[in-house]
N, C-alpha and C positions, 0 to 999 in steps of 0.2 A: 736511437731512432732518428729518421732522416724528418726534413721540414714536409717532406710528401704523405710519409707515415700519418706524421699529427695532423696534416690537413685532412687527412682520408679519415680518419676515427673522427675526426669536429665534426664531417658533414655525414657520417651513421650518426654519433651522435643525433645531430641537429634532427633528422631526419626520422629517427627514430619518438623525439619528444614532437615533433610535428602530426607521427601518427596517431599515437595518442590521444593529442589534442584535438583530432580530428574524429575520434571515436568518440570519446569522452562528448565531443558537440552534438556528434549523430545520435548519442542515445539519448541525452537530454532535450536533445531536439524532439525523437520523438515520443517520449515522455511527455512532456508539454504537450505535441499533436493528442496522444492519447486522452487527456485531459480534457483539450478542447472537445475531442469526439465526443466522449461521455457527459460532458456541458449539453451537447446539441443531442442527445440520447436520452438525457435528461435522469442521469445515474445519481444514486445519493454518493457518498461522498468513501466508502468502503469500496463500494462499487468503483468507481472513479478511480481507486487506488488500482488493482485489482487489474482495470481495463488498460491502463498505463503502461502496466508489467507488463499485460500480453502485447501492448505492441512495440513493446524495445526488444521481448523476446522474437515479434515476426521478422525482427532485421535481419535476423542471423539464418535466414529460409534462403539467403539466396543473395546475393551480389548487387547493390543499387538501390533503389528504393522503391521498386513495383512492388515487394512482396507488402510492404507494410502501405501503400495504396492502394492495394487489392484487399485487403484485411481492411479495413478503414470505410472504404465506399462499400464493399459486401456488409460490412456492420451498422453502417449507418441505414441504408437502403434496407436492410432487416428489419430497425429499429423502425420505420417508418420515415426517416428523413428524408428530407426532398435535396437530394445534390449531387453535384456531378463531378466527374475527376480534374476537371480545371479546377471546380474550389477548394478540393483536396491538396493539390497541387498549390497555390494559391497560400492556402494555410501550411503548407509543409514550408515553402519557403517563409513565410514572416517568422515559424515558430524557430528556422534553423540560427535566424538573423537573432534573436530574442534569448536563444541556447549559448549563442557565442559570446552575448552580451554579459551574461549571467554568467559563463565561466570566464571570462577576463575578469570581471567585476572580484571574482573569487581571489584569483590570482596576486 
């Protein structure tokens, strides 16, 4: 193998544990949001679990993160919560910051 070869497989490598790492934060991430949601909805704690699932599984609807802030402000605004997609938004990002921190911490 040439020095080109190993440098080409380091950076799939690399590149590959980056994905990852980058999934692994998105679902913890919104695990956590779900959590928070059901705090503000005011779920017992099965419930809670339950609500978690459904919005790690809404990520997989579609590319980015509108599907799981459409799911989120549609469930809250159900629920009777009073809020808007800034504080959704708002909340998605402190909980992606708080996911990342929690899987370094793992690491």
């Amino acid at each position: 193998m040439t020095m080109f070869d190993d440098r080409e497989k380091a950076f799939e490598a690399k590149f590959a544990r980056d994905e990852e790492m980058q999934f692994r934060i998105n679902a913890r991430r919104n695990r956590l949001l779900g959590q928070w949601a059901a705090a503000r909805m005011g779920l017992d704690a099965a419930e809670t679990e339950a609500y978690a699932k459904a919005v790690v599984q809404a990520d997989f609807e579609e590319a980015g993160d509108e599907d799981v802030i459409r799911k989120l402000l549609g469930d809250l605004i159900s629920a009777g919560v009073e809020i808007d997609e800034a504080e959704i938004r708002t909340a998605l990002d402190a909980k992606s910051v708080d996911a990342r921190r929690q899987l370094m911490g793992e690491a």
